[in-house]
C-alpha positions, 0 to 999 in steps of 0.5 A, a space after each residue: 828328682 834330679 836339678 842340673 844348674 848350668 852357668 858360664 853363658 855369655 856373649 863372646 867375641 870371636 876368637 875368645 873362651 868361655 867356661 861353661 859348669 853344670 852342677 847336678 843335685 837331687 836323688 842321684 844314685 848314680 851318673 853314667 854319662 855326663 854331656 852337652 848339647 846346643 840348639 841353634 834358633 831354628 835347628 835341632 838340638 845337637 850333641 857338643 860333648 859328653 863324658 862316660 864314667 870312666 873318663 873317657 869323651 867323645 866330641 862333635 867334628 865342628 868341636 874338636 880341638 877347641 872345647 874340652 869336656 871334663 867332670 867332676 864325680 865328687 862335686 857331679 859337676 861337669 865343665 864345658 872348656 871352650 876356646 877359639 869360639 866360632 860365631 856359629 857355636 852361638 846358641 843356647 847350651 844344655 847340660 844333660 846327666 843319664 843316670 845308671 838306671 838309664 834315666 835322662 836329665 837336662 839343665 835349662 839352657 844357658 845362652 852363648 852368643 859369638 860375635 864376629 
């Protein structure tokens, strides 16, 4: 059984930053891809950010240029940097971890909210 614990939530006004972490704990035989997600009240949960094992990342259009996705094997923590938030990131942000063995976990969401 795989935990992710997010942290790092909150309310924000514009212009501002936050940092969001995720720690992985469990049975973890192995992390191929890290990442996260947000779903906005009445929409679908969307991908934000991830990162593969090997370092590299890949990032929503509306992302690029103000959040910066990085993780930690050692810890199996992954960090969500994110700058110049926008009122429309607001919503609850999900941590998610694929497994090597192809399984997918996620966190239980932590709240960020934008104020204009």
């Amino acid at each position: 059984q795989v935990q992710l614990v997010e942290s790092g939530g909150g309310l924000v006004q514009a212009g501002g930053s936050l940092r969001l972490s995720c720690v992985a704990s469990g049975t973890i035989f192995g992390i191929s891809t890290m990442g996260w997600y947000r779903q906005a009240p009445g929409k679908e949960r969307d991908l934000v950010a991830v990162v593969r094992r090997d370092g590299s990342s890949a990032y929503a259009d509306s992302v690029k240029g103000r959040f910066t996705i990085s993780r930690d094997n050692a810890k199996n923590t992954v960090y969500l940097q994110m700058n110049s938030l926008k009122p429309e990131d607001t919503a609850v942000y999900y941590c998610m971890l694929r497994s090597t063995s192809g399984g997918n976990y996620w966190g239980q969401g932590t709240q960020v909210t934008v104020s204009s």
